[in-house]
Structure formats: structure tokens, C-alpha cells
TORKOLPA-832261 format. One record per residue (C-alpha): residue in one letter; x, y, z. Coordinates in steps of 0.1 Angstrom, whole numbers, padded with zeros to 4 digits, always signed. Last residue first. Example, Ala and Ser with C-alpha at 12.3 -4.5 7.8 and 13.67 -1.06 7.14 Angstrom:
! TORKOLPA-832261
S+0137-0011+0071/A+0123-0045+0078/
! end
This chain:
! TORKOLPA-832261
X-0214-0303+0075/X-0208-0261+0062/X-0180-0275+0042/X-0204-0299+0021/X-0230-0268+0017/X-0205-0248+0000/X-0194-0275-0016/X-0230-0278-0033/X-0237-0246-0035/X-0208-0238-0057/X-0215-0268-0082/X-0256-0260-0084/X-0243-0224-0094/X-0218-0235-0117/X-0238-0242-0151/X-0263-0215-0145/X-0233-0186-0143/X-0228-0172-0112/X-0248-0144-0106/X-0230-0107-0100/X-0211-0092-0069/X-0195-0057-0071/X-0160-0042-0077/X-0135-0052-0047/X-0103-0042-0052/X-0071-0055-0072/X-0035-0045-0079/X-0011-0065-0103/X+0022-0067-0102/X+0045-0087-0138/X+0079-0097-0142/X+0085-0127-0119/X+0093-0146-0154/X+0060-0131-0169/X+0035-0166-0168/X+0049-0185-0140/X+0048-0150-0120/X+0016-0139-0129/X+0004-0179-0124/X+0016-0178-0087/X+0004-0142-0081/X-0032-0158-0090/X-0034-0179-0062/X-0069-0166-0050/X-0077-0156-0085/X-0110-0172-0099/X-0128-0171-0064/X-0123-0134-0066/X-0142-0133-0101/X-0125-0115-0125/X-0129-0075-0139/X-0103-0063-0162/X-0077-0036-0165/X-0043-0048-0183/X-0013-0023-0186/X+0013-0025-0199/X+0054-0025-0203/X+0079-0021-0229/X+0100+0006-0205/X+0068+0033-0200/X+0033+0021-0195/X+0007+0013-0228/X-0027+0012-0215/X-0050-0016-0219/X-0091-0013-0215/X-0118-0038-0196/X-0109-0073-0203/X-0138-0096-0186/X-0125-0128-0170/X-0139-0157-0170/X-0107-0172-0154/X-0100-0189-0192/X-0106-0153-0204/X-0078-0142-0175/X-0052-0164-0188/X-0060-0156-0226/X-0051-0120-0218/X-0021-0128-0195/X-0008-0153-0226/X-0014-0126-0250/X-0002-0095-0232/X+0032-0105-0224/X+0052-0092-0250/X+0046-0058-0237/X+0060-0065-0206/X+0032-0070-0168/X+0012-0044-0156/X-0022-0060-0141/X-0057-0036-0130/X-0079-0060-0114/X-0113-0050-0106/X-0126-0077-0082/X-0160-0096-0087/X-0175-0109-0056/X-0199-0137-0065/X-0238-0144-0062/X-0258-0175-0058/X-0297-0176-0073/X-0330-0184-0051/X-0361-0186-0079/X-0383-0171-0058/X-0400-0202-0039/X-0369-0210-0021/X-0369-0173-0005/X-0405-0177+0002/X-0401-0209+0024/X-0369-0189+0040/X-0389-0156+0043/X-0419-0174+0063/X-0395-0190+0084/X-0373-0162+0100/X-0409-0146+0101/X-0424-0165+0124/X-0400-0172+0145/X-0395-0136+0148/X-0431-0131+0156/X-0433-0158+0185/X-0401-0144+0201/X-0416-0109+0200/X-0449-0121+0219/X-0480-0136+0210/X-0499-0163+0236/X-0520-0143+0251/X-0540-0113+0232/X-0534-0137+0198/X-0516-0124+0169/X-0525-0123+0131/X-0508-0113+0101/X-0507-0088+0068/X-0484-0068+0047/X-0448-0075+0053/X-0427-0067+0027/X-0394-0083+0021/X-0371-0061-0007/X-0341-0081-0017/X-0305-0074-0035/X-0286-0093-0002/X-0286-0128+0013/X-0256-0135+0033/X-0240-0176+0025/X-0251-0203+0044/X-0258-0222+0012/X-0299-0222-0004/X-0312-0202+0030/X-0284-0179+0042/X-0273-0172+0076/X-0274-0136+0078/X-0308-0133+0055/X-0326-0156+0083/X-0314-0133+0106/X-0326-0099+0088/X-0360-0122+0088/X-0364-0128+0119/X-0352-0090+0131/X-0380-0081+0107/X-0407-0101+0126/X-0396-0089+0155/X-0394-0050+0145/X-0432-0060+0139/X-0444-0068+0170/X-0446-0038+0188/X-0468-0021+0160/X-0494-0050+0170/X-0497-0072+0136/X-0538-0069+0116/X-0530-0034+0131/X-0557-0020+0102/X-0531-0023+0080/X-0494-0032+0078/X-0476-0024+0044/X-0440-0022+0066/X-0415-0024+0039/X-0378-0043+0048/X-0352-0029+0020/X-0322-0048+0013/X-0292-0033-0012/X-0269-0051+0014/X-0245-0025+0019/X-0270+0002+0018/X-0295-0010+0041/X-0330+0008+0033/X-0355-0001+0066/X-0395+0014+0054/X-0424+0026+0067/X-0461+0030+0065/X-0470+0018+0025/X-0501+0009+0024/X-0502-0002-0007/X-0462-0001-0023/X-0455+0018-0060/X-0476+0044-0055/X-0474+0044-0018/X-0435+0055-0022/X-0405+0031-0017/X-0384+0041-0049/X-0379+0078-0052/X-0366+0075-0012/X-0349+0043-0022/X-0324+0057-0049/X-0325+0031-0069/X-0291+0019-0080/X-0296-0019-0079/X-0332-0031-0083/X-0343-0049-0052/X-0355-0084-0062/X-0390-0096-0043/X-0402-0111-0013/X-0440-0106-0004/X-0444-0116+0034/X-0475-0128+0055/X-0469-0138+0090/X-0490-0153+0118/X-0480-0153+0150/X-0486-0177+0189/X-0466-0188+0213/X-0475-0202+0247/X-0482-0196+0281/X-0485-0228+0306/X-0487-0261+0291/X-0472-0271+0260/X-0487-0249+0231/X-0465-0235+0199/X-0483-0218+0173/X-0460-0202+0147/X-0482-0195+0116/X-0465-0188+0081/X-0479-0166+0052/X-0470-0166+0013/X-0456-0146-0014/X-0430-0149-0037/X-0414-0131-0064/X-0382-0141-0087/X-0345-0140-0091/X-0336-0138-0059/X-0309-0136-0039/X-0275-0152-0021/X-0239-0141-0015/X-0208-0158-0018/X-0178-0149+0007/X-0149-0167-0012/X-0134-0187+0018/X-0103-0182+0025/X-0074-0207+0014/X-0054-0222+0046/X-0036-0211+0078/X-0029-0228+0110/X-0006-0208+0136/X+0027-0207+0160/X+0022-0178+0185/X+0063-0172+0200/X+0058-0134+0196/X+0089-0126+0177/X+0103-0163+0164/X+0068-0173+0158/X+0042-0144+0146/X+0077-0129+0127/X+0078-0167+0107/X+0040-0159+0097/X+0045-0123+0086/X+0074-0136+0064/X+0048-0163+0051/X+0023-0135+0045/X+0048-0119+0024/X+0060-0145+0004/X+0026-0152-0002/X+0016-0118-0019/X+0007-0081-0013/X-0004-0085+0023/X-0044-0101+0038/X-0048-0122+0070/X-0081-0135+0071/X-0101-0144+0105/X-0128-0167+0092/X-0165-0166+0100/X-0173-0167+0069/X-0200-0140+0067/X-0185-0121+0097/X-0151-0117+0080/X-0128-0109+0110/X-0099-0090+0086/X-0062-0086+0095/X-0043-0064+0074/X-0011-0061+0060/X-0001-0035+0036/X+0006-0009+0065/X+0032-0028+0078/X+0044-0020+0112/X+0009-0015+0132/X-0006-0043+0111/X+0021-0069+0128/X+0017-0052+0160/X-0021-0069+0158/X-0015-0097+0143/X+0005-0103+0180/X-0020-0089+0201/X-0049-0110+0182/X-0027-0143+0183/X-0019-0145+0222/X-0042-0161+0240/X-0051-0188+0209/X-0016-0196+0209/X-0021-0210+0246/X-0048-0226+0235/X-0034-0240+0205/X-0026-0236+0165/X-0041-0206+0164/X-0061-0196+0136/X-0055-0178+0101/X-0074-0175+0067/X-0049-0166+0037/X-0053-0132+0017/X-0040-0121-0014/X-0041-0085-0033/X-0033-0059-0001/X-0037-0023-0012/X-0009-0003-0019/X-0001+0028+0005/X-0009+0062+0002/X+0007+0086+0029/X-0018+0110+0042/X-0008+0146+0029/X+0003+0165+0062/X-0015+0181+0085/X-0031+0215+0096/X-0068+0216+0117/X-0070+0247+0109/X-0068+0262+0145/X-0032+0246+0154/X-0034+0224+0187/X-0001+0232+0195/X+0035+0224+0180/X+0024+0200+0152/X+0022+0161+0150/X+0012+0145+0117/X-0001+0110+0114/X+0008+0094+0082/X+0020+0061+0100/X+0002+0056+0135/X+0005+0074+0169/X-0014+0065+0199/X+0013+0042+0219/X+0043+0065+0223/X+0069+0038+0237/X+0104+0048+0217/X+0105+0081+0196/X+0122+0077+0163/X+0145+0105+0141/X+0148+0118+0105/X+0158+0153+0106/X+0153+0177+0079/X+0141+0201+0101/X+0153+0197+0139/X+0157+0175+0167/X+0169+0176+0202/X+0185+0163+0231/X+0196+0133+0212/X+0191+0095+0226/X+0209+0066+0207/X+0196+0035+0188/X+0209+0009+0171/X+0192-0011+0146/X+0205+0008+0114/X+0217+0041+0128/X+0188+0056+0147/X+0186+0091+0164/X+0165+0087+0192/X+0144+0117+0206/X+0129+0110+0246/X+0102+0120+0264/X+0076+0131+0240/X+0042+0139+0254/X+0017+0138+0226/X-0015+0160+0232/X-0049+0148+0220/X-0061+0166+0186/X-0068+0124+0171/X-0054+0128+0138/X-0035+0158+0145/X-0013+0145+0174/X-0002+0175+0193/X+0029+0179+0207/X+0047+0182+0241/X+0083+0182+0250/X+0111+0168+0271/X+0134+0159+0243/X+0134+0189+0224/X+0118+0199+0193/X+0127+0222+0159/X+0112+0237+0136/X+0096+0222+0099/X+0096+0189+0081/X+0108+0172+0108/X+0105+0139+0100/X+0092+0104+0122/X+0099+0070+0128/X+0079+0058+0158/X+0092+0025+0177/X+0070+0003+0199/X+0086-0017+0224/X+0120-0014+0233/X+0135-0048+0236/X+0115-0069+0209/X+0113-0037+0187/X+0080-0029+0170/X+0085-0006+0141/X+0066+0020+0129/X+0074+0041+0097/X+0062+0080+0085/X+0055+0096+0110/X+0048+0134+0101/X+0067+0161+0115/X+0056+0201+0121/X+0071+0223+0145/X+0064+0261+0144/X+0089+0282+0122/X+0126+0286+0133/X+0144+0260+0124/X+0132+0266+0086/X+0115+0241+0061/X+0082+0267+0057/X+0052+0247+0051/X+0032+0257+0024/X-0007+0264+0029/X-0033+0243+0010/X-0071+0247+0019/X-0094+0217+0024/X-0115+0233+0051/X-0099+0209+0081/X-0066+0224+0068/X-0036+0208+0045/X-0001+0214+0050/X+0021+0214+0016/X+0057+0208+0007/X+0081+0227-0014/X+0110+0212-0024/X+0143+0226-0023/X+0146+0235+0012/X+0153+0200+0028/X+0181+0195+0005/X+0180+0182-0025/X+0209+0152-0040/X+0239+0169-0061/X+0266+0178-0044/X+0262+0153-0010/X+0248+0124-0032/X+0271+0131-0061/X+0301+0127-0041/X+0289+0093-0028/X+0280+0083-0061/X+0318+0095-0073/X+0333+0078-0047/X+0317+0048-0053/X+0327+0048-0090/X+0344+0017-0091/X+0345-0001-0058/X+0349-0037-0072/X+0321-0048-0057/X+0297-0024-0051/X+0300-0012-0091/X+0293+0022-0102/X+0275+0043-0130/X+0254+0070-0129/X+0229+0088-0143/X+0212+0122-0132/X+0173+0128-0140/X+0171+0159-0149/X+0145+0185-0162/X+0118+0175-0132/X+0123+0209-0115/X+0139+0199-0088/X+0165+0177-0103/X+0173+0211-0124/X+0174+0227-0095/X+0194+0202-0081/X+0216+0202-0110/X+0225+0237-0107/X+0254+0244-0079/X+0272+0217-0103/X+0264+0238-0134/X+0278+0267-0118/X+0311+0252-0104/X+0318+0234-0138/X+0311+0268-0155/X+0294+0279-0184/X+0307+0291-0214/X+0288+0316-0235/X+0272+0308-0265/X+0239+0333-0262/X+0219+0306-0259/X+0236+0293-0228/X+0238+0330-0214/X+0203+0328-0220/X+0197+0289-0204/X+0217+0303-0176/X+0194+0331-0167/X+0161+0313-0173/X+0171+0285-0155/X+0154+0250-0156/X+0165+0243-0191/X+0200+0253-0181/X+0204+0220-0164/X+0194+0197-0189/X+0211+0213-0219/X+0240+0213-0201/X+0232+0172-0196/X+0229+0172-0234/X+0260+0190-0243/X+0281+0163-0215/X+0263+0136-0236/X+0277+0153-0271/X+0312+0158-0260/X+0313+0124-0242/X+0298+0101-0265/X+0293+0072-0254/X+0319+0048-0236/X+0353+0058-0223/X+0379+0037-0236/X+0406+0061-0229/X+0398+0089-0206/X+0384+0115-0222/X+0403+0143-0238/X+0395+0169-0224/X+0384+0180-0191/X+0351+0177-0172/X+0337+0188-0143/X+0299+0181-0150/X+0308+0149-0170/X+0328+0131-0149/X+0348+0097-0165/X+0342+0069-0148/X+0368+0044-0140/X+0377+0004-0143/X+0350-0014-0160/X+0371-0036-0181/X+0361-0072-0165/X+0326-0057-0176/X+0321-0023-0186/X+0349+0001-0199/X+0353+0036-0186/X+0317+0041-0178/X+0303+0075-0182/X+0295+0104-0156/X+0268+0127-0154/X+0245+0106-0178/X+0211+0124-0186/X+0175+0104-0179/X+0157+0138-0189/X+0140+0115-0223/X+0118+0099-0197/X+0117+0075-0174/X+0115+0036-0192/X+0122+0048-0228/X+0153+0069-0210/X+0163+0042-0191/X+0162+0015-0218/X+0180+0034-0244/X+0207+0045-0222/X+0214+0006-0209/X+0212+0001-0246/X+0235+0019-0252/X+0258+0008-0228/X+0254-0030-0237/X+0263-0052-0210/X+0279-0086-0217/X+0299-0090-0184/X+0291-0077-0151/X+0314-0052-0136/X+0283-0023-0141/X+0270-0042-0108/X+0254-0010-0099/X+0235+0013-0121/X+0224+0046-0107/X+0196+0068-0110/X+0184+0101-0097/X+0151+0112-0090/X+0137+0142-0075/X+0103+0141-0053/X+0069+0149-0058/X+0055+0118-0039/X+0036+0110-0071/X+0069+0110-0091/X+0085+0090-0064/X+0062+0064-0068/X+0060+0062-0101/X+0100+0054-0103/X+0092+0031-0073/X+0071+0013-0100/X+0092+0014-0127/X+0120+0000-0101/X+0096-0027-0090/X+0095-0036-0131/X+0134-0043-0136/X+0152-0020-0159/X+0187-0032-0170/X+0197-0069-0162/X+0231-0065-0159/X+0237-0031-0153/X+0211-0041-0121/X+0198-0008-0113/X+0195+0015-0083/X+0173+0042-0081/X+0181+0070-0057/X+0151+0088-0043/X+0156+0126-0040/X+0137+0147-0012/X+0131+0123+0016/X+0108+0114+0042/X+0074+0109+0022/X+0094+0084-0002/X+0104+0063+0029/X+0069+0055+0041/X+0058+0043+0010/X+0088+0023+0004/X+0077+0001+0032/X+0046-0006+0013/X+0066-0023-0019/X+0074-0052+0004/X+0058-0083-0021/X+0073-0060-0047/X+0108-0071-0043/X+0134-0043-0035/X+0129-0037-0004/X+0141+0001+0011/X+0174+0015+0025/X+0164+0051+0038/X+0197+0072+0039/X+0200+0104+0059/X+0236+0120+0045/X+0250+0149+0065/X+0268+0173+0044/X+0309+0182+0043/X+0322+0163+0021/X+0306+0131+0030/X+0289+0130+0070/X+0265+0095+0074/X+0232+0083+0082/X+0210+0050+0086/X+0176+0043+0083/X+0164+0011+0072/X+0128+0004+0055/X+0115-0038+0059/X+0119-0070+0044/X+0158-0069+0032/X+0166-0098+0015/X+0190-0127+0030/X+0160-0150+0035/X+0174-0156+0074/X+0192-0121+0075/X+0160-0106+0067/X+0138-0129+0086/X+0158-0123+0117/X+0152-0089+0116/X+0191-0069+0111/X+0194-0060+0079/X+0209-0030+0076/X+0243-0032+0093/X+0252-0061+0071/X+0269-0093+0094/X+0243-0125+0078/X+0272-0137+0060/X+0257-0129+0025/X+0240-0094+0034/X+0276-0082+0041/X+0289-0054+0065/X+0323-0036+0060/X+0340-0035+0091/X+0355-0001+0107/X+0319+0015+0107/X+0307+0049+0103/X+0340+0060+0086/X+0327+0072+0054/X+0336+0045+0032/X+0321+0018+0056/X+0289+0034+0058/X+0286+0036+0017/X+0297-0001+0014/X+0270-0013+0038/X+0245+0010+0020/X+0260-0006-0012/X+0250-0037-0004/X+0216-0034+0012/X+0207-0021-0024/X+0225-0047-0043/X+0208-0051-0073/X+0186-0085-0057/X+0151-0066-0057/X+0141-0038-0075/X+0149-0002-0070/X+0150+0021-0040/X+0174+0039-0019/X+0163+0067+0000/X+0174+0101+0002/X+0174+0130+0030/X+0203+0156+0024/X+0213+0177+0052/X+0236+0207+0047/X+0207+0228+0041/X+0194+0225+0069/X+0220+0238+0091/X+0244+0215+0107/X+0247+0204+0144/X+0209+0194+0149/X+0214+0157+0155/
! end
């Protein structure tokens, strides 16, 4: 893999919204260049890139492909990525391997929202952009608006470097900007004087000495300018445009001569380490510095097991070698380096910066780790990669015995592939949930359970994990005396239950001054409970009264008004009896599992709901049915932010119960136009007029 110097490599991936032929022209761009003799198709099922059954079954592409290539002279590492957002955390990955994403656009359609959001993306990932629209054969496109749009949607540095001759049935050239030669070809659209002025511009903007010479009226060269643009790339001043079409092969050439020219190579952009102490140090792209590669993908291969994608980001390795894994500071032993071409894979003796390669059968390794050459002092490694969080969830079981045998290893290889999907044991419903980024994703996960791992399973709504409290104060005593020959069971009880105020810091709260007798006290955090110990005069043995709060901390699991965990609740226990004989632990927990559940119903018990934070983009026009959508959810609209391309933002807070399905209605609502992301805020009451409502199912399910 190692037979060209770094900075012949160029490391891009492919990105944009779904359906603009992505997969397409990767097929194409392998054919061109003599990788393949047949030219692969997503239609038939035969494209090189697509090669999961679900892919080739729903014809999209569901997860990152790496392929590679030679053109004039440089070796091409492409990362074909999903284009619909339900996948959007395999483009994660494949930003953190490259140095220029290529963003391809529908001519026909213009800009899509995933490609905003991969556009962000890649911004974030401090990467150079470039974009490209395909399908330029299509009739009734508007090149000036297809200018207008791009440059609204990504900034003013979106500069053309070639123009269409013609679009629609007439799209039948381009005409090249950087080496350019009068006049035009006829019926070249644009401007191509004043567009090749502005992409000059561009590129001297990022160099001082150019942009003099520029000033000064001097001619610059097509060979300088060329040797320029990446700079310019580099530095954020350009953002190249394109025009091609897959189909009828206009332009391909040019793309692909673009990508070798004009793409950055591993030594353009400089990347970061950092230490245990939070310090930055730069990393040194060179062959002959210490090695340094992140993983950036897993995949689990039906033959081969488990597959690590990594890049070199600095040195070299050979097969045969140990690392260090960061994460964990345990050596790696790496036996064998794969250099992978779609879903084939074949062994290399070596690896080195700027390569993108996989290692077969190393268990402990996980996206975002970073592997270094020894166990470096500082504790150096990579940025984590940052990947979307899931927004819907669906409860899962097996649908048999045998199914049940297998399920947790197969949910679990699904999470070690897709770092948007998670599988969550939620104690309080007793429900294993599997969460992703919407139902088409879940149900791909679903078909990969049964055609990979042969589990077929039952899934269904989640529960919404209500919690209970109090609105009130109670106190009261209970006695447990149980006597039926033999040893018995004797304790008395008396609790004070009241609300915990939230955001108290519990060491200012739980003084003598504000509890008698105050001896100890148990804060939990995540419940916003606080157990008090007010005993006096051993009225309760010392060894007895863990029991009693081990009652009531399992009384508070189960729930006293719905099943549901209680939380926002101090329980004090201030005075009791026990007998010499008859008490024991048992005897106090009883005890004070039931003295907390008669108190709890005294206190005026209320029902709580998880409120998420949803933060929704969606097109400007939009707004008003989202808006009045998310009051009819009893919804609370926080702030809205105006986005690039006619989009917005919406930040709100809605109760989880309110938006289970609520991809469904964002869809129905913007045309498949809108994302949203969501996390878990807080809980608050349920209004009066629903509590009795809630509790009731609730209560009905629990039967």
C-alpha cells in the first residue's frame, strides 16, 4: 500500500444526500480507472460498493465503503458514505479519515438538507470541501440558481471551476476555468470571464505573494493557480464547483482530474494529538515519525469476524507488529494489514501515513480509539470522533428460546458497527430498548439480526419511564409484628416524607438546623432522594436502620401510585421500637417498605414525565406548521435560529411520551426535509387533567 509518497495520496469521501448517485459514480469512477472491467450498478444489485444484503435489498447504501484507485499519477482513497439521514453516523467515521469531502448534488433538486448537514460536518472535522452536481442531464435546471443556492447554503467561497456547456438533453461539456482559453465553448453558461475572475480571487486570497502580484495586475498562471487551490481549499477561501453527469459521462474526467489536482493531501492539514493533561501537540504526517492511527469504522464480516478500519495519520507499521491501544494502555498485537477495495480484502506487508487500511480479528478496539507506537508518556490520542445521538427507540425481545440464546451477542455486534445504535436494559421498565436515528434504521438493524445472525424478534413502542413524588408532607409509624410459633418478627417505624427541592446542594441542606437530631444522611444524585437518620436515644438499634432504608429505597423502585421509580423525596426516620427477640433486618425492612407507601399516599403522590430538549432544522417555510405541531404536543418553543440554504432552527422542550413517532409527522409535515436531535432534559408533573389518565394505563399494563 506504501508504494507512493504521501503526498501523492488523496483521502476523500463522498457525501451528500440520499438518492444523487453517490454509489453511482463510485462505480463509474472504478470503472474509469481500470479497477474493474464491468461497470457496477446499484439498480441490478452488481455495484462494487454495496455489498450488505440490506443495501442491495433497499438499493441504498447503509453503511461507509472504502475503495481506491491510481488517476494521473496519485492514489485516490475514496469513502462512499449514506446519503439519508437515518445513516448519518457512518459519515462520522469517514470525515475523520480524509482531508476533502466531496459533496454531491442532485442538479435537479439543488441543495438537499443531509448535505447541509455533512457540509457542517466537515466544517467541524476541519476539513476542505468541494462540491459537485451530478445528474446536471436533467431537464428544467436553472444554473443560476443552482449558484445562488449553493452559495446562500455554504458560503459566498462556493466558486465554479468549470461551467456547464448546456444543461439538460444539452449538457454536453464543461468548459475549465483554471486552464482556460478564449473564447468559451459555445453555449457555455455563466459568465466565464467574470466566474474565472472570482475563482482567481479565491485562490490568491490565501496567498500573500500571489494576491500581490494579483494586485499588482500581473498575470497568473494556469499551472500556478492549479498548484494553489488546495491551499486555498485549505484555508477555507474555496469551495470548488463542479458539474458532471453519471450517466451520460459528462465531466467525469474532469471530477476525476480534479480529485487527484486539486483534493488535500495528507500534509495539508494539520491535525492535533491530545495528552492526559489536556495539552495540544501536532502530529507530524511523515513516514518517518512514530506511528499514530485512529479507527475510525468497524465492521462485522460473516466470514472474517470482526473488521477494524483504521488511518495512519503518522509513520508507518508492519504486519507482524505491536501497538498500543490508548484507550485501554494494553498492547495490540497486529498480525495482519488488509487493504480493502469495497468488500474484498487483501493482505499488505505494510502500511503507512495516509493509508486507509483494516485489521481482521482484534477484539478490544472500538471507533475513535487511537493506537500509537509505544505506551507514549502523555497519554497522546486523537480527537474522539462525535457521533449523533439516537432520537427513537423501539423495545425488543426474542421471538423464541432459541432466539432468546442468541439476541444479546447479536445486538451486541450491531452496536460495535454503528455507533448510533444502542441497546439500553431500562431497569424502571424492564424493557430492553433498541435506540438509532429513525425507524428505517431500526428496521435495517432488524432484517441484519435475521439474515446475519438468524435471531428473528418482537418489537413494540417503549414504555415512557414515568416517575413518581410528592407534593406534600406526611408522617406516620407502622409496626410489623408477625408471631406463628417459634421466633418471630417484630419493628416499629416512624417516617416524615417530604419533597426534596431540586438544586440544593445537600451538604448546605441537611444540617441540625434544618433536621433534629440530625446523625446522618444518604444524598442520591440521580434520584434527588435523601434518606435522614434523626434516630435518638437508640429508640432503632444502629444495625437496624440500613434495613429500614433498604425498605424504603425498594418501595421507591417499584412505585406506590403506578409502578413507576419515585424520585424528588427526602424520608426521615426519626423514631421506632424493636424487641430483644423477635427484631431483625427483615422485620425492619418490612417495616419501612410499608410505612413509606402509606405516607407516600398521604402526601399528595403526583406522576412525573421525561422532558426531552429537541433542537429541529427543517425550511424556512416550514416553521408554522412545526411550531403549531409541537404546541399541540405541549410543547414549549425555546429560541429559533436562522441556518444557511432557507433553513431553521427550532429548539424546544416536549414531553418524550409526546414524540415517540415523531420522525413520522417531521417527515409528513416537511416533505422528508426536516432532522431533528433530542436528549434528555429533566422530568416535570403532568398536568392535573392527565395524571389520573397516565396512572391508570400504566396500572392496566402492569395487570
Amino acid at each position: 500500500m506504501n508504494d507512493y509518497k504521501v503526498n501523492d495520496v488523496r483521502n476523500v469521501a463522498l457525501v451528500g444526500h440520499g438518492a444523487v448517485g453517490k454509489t453511482t459514480v463510485a462505480d463509474l469512477l472504478l470503472f474509469q480507472s481500470g479497477v474493474t472491467p464491468r461497470l457496477g450498478s446499484v439498480d441490478d444489485g452488481t455495484s462494487l460498493l454495496d455489498t450488505d444484503e440490506e443495501e442491495i435489498n433497499h438499493r441504498i447504501s447503509i453503511a461507509s465503503t472504502l475503495v481506491h484507485f491510481d488517476h494521473a499519477g496519485h492514489h485516490i482513497n475514496l469513502i462512499d458514505t449514506p446519503g439519508y439521514p437515518d445513516f448519518i453516523g457512518q459519515v462520522s467515521g469517514a470525515l475523520r479519515a480524509v482531508e476533502t469531502a466531496l459533496i454531491l448534488l442532485n442538479a435537479g433538486h439543488g441543495v438537499e438538507i443531509n448535505a447541509l448537514r455533512v457540509s457542517r460536518m466537515s466544517q467541524e472535522a476541519g476539513i476542505a470541501r468541494m462540491i459537485v452536481f451530478n445528474k446536471c442531464d436533467t431537464e428544467n435546471i436553472d444554473y443560476d440558481s443552482l449558484i445562488e443556492s449553493v452559495r446562500e447554503t455554504f458560503g459566498s467561497h462556493c466558486v465554479p471551476i468549470n461551467l456547464p456547456v448546456g444543461l439538460g438533453a444539452d449538457f454536453k461539456a464543461v468548459c475549465d476555468l483554471v486552464n482556460y482559453s478564449e473564447p468559451p465553448p459555445a453555449g457555455t453558461l455563466g459568465d466565464p470571464e467574470s466566474t474565472r475572475q472570482s475563482l482567481i480571487e479565491a485562490i490568491v486570497e490565501s496567498n500573500e505573494g500571489l494576491l500581490e502580484r494579483f494586485f499588482e495586475g500581473e498575470e497568473l498562471s494556469a499551472a500556478e493557480l492549479s498548484a494553489n487551490i488546495p491551499k486555498a481549499m485549505a484555508a477555507g477561501t474555496l469551495i470548488p464547483v463542479l458539474f458532471m453527469s453519471a450517466k451520460t459521462g459528462v465531466g467525469v474526467s474532469e471530477f476525476m482530474d480534479a480529485m487527484s489536482n486539486y483534493t488535500l493531501c495528507p500534509q495539508d492539514i494539520q491535525r492535533m494529538e491530545e495528552t492526559r493533561d489536556g495539552r495540544s501537540v501536532m502530529i507530524d504526517p511523515s513516514p518517518d515519525q512514530p506511528f499514530v492511527a485512529q479507527v475510525i469504522k468497524t465492521r462485522i464480516d460473516p466470514f472474517i469476524s470482526k473488521m477494524s478500519y483504521l488511518r495512519v495519520f503518522s509513520g508507518k507499521l508492519d504486519k507482524d507488529s505491536s501497538v498500543v491501544n490508548v484507550r485501554t494502555g494494553k498492547p495490540v498485537r497486529i498480525n495482519q494489514l488488509l487493504d480493502v477495495q469495497g468488500g474484498k480484502q487483501e493482505p499488505v506487508d505494510s502500511v503507512s501515513v495516509g493509508d486507509i487500511f483494516a485489521v481482521a480479528k482484534v477484539d478490544d478496539l472500538q471507533p475513535g480509539d487511537t493506537l500509537t507506537a509505544d505506551a507514549n508518556g502523555d497519554g497522546l490520542s486523537l480527537p474522539e470522533i462525535k457521533y449523533p445521538h439516537p432520537v427513537v427507540g423501539l423495545a425488543v425481545e426474542p421471538k423464541s428460546q432459541n432466539d432468546q440464546q442468541k439476541i444479546s451477542g447479536a445486538l451486541h455486534k450491531l452496536e460495535e458497527e454503528d455507533q448510533t445504535f444502542h441497546v439500553v436494559h431500562d431497569e424502571e421498565t424492564h424493557e430492553m430498548v433498541m435506540q438509532g436515528m429513525s425507524e428505517l434504521h431500526l428496521k435495517i438493524m432488524e432484517e441484519k439480526l435475521l439474515h446475519r445472525d438468524k435471531v428473528e424478534v418482537i418489537t413494540h413502542q417503549p414504555k415512557v419511564p414515568y416517575r413518581e413524588t410528592i407534593m406534600g408532607t406526611a408522617e406516620g409509624s407502622y409496626r410489623h409484628k408477625k408471631q406463628s410459633g417459634g421466633a418471630g418478627q417484630f419493628a416499629e417505624v416512624h417516617l416524615r416524607v417530604s419533597p426534596m427541592p431540586a438544586e440544593v446542594d445537600p451538604e448546605a441542606y441537611f444540617t441540625k438546623e434544618n433536621f433534629d437530631h440530625l446523625r446522618t444522611y444518604h444524598y442520591d444524585p440521580e434520584l434527588n432522594f435523601a434518606f435522614v437518620d434523626r434516630i435518638s436515644g437508640g429508640s432503632i438499634p444502629n444495625q437496624f436502620i440500613p434495613a429500614v432504608e433498604k425498605g424504603v429505597r425498594e418501595r421507591m423502585k417499584q412505585g406506590v401510585i403506578s409502578g413507576c421509580q419515585v424520585q424528588d423525596l427526602v424520608c426521615e426516620v426519626f423514631f421506632g421500637k424493636d424487641h430483644p427477640v423477635d427484631s431483625n433486618e427483615t422485620a425492619f425492612k418490612i417495616a419501612g417498605s410499608k410505612c413509606f407507601s402509606e405516607l407516600f399516599e398521604k402526601a399528595r403522590p403526583a406522576l412525573m414525565e421525561p422532558i426531552v430538549k429537541i433542537e429541529i432544522l427543517i425550511p424556512e417555510e416550514c416553521v408554522g406548521d412545526i411550531s403549531s405541531d409541537l404546541s399541540s404536543r405541549r410543547g414549549r418553543m425555546e429560541g429559533m435560529q436562522v441556518s444557511q440554504g432557507g433553513y431553521e432552527i427550532i429548539q424546544a422542550r416536549v414531553p418524550l411520551a409526546e414524540i415517540m413517532t415523531y420522525a413520522r409527522t417531521l417527515s409528513s409535515l416537511t416533505g422528508g426535509r426536516g432532522t431533528y436531535d433530542i436528549e434528555l432534559s429533566h422530568y416535570e408533573m403532568i398536568p392535573p387533567n392527565e395524571q389520573s389518565k397516565v396512572i391508570e394505563i400504566l396500572n392496566k399494563a402492569s395487570e
